[in-house]
C-alpha positions as CSV (number, residue, x, y, z in Angstrom):
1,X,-22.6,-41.4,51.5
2,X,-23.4,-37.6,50.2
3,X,-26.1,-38.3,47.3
4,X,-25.2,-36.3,44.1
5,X,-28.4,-35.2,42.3
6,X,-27.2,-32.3,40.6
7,X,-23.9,-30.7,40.4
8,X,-22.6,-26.9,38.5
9,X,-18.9,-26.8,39.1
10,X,-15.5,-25.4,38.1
11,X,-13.6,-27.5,36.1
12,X,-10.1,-29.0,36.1
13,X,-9.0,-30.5,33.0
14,X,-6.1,-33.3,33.4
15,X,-5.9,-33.6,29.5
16,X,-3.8,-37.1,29.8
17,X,-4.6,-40.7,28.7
18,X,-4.1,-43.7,30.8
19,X,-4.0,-42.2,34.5
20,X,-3.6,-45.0,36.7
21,X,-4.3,-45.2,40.3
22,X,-0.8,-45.3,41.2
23,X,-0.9,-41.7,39.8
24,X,-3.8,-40.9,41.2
25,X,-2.4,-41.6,44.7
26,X,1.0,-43.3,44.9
27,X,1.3,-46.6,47.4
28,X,2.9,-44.7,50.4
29,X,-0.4,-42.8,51.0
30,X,-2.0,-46.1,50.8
31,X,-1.2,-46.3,54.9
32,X,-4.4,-44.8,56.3
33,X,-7.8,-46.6,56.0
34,X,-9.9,-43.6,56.4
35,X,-11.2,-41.2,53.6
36,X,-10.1,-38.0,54.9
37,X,-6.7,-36.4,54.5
38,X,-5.4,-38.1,51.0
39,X,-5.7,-34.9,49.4
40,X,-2.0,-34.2,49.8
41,X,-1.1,-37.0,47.9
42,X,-3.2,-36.6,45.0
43,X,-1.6,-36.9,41.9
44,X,1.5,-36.4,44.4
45,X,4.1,-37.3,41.7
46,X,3.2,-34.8,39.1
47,X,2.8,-32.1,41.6
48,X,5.7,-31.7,42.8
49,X,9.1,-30.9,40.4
50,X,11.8,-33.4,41.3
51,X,13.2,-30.4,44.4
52,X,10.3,-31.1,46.4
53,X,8.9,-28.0,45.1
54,X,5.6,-27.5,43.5
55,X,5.1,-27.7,39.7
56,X,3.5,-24.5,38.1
57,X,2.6,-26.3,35.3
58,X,0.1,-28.8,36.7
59,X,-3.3,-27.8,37.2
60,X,-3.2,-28.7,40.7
61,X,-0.9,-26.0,41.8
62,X,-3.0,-23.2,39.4
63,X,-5.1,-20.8,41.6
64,X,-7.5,-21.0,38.4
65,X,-8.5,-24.6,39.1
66,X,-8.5,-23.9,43.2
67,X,-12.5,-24.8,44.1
68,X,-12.9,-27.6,40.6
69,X,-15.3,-30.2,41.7
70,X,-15.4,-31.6,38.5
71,X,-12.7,-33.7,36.7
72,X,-12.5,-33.3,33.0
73,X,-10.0,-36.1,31.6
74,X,-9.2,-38.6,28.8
75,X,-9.6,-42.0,27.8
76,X,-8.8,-45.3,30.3
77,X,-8.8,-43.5,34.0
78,X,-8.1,-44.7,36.5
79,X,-6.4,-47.9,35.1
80,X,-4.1,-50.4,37.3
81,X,-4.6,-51.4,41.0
82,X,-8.1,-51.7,42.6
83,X,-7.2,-49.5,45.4
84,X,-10.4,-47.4,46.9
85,X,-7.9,-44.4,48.3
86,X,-8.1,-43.5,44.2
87,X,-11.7,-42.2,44.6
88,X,-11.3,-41.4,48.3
89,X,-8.3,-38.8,47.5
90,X,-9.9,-37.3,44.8
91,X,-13.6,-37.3,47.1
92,X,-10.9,-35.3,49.6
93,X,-10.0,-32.6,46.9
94,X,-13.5,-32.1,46.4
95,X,-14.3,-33.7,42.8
96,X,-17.8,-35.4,42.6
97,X,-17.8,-35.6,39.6
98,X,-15.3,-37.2,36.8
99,X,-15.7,-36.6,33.1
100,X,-14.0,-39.2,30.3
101,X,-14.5,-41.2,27.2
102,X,-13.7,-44.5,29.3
103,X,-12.9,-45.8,32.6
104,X,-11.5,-48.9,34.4
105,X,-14.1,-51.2,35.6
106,X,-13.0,-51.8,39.3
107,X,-12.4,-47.5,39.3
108,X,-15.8,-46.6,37.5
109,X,-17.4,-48.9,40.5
110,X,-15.6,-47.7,43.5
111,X,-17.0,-43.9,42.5
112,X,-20.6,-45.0,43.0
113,X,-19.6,-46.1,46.2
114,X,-17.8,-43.1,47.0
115,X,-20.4,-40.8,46.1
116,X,-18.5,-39.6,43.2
117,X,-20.2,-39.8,39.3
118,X,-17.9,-41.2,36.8
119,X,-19.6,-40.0,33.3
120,X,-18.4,-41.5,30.3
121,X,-19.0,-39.1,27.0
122,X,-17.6,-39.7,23.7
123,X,-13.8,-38.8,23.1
124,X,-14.8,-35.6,20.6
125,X,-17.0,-34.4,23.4
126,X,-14.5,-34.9,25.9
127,X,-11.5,-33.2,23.6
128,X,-14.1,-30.0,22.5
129,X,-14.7,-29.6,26.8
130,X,-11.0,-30.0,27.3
131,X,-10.2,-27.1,25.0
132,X,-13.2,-24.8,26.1
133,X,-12.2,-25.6,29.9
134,X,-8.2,-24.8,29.1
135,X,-9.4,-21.1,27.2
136,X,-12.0,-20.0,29.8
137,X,-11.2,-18.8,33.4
138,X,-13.6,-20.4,35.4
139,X,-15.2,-22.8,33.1
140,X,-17.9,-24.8,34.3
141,X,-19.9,-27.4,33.8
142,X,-23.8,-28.4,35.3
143,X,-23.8,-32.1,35.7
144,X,-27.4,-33.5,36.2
145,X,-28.1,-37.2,37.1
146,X,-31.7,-37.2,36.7
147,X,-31.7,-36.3,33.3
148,X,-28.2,-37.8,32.5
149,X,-27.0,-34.8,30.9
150,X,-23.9,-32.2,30.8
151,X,-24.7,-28.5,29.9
152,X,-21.9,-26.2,28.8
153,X,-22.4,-22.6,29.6
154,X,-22.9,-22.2,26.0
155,X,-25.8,-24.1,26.8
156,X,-24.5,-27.0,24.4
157,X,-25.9,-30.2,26.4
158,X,-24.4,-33.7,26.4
159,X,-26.1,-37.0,27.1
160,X,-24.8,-40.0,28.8
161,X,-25.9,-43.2,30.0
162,X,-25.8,-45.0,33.1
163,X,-27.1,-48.0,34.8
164,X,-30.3,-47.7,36.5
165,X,-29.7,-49.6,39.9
166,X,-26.0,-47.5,40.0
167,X,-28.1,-44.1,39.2
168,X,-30.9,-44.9,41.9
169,X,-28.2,-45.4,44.6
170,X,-26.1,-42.4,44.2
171,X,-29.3,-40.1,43.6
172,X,-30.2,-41.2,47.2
173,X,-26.5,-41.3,48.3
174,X,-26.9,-44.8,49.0
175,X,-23.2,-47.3,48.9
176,X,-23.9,-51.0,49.9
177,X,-23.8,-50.4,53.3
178,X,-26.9,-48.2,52.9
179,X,-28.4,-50.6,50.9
180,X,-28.1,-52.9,53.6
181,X,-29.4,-51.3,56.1
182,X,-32.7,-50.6,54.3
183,X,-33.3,-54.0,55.2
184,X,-32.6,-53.8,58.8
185,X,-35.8,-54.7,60.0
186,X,-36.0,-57.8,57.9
187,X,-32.5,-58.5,59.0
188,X,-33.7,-58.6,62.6
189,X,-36.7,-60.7,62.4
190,X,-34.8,-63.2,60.6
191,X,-32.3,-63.3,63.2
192,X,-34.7,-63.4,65.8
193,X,-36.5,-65.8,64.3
194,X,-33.0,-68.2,63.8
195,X,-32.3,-67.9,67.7
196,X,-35.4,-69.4,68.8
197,X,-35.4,-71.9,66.1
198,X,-32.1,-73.2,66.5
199,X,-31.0,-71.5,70.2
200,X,-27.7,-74.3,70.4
201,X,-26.2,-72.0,67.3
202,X,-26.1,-68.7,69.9
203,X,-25.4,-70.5,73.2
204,X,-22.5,-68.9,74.9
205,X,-19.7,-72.0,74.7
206,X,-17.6,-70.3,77.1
């Protein structure tokens, strides 16, 4: 998993409450188990006018937003189903980083796995970003882990809080699996040690 340590980035804003996964990326994307190529279906339904065609309107389709790495949205995302193709698709697009006043519990999870940060500011904060990102071509935003901070290129800066354990593994780009492995030599021993203490357990029955 890519570690995120610090991030500056065009921003998309997706000024809409309640985004569910299903949204996010509808079931019949939901096909593939690998993390690559879900970008097409991102936020497939609101793309796409009901011809097929793409919507002008939706910030998607905008050449202004083309390059955003960082999400700028409202209260409750990612809301509904547990799937993990949410974060993955919008990993795909290249966001690292999502900005709202609150998230779902099993979404705001699957981002630290995903390498993506999920920061949580408060909704006046979020509105007063939403408005300076819709006014300015090429708004950005430098999102900083360490010091658990958002700075406007007004140089307004923006503090938010986040689990230590969560913030040490995704500073080092480390999901559970990483985690895990850290222990591999332990791991080894152990099972090492289990064969010769109890060798019937690993004899080959066949």
């Amino acid at each position: 998993m890519q570690a995120f340590t610090q991030l500056t980035g065009l921003v998309a804003p997706l000024d809409r409450v309640n985004v569910d996964t299903d949204q996010i990326i509808p079931k019949q994307f939901l096909k593939t188990i690998k993390r690559t190529g879900l970008r097409d279906g991102l936020f497939f339904d609101w793309r796409k006018r009901k011809d097929g065609s793409p919507d002008p309107e939706f910030f998607l389709n905008q050449a202004r937003y083309q390059g955003a790495t960082i999400l700028l949205t409202r209260d409750n995302f990612g809301c509904g189903s547990s799937r993990e193709h949410a974060p993955w698709a919008l990993l795909d697009q290249g966001f690292r980083c999502v900005i709202a006043p609150s998230f779902a519990d099993i979404f705001y999870n699957n981002c630290f796995q995903n390498g993506i940060l999920p920061v949580v500011l408060k909704g006046d904060e979020v509105l007063s970003l939403l408005s300076e990102a819709a006014g300015t071509m090429g708004y950005t935003l430098t999102v900083d882990l360490g010091q658990q901070t958002v700075t406007t290129p007004r140089g307004t800066v923006y503090r938010f809080e986040i689990d230590p354990f969560r913030k040490d593994c995704l500073y080092r780009g480390l999901d559970s699996i990483g985690l895990t492995l850290q222990h591999g030599a332990a791991i080894t021993a152990y099972e090492q040690r289990r064969k010769a203490e109890t060798p019937w357990l690993f004899a080959d029955l066949r």
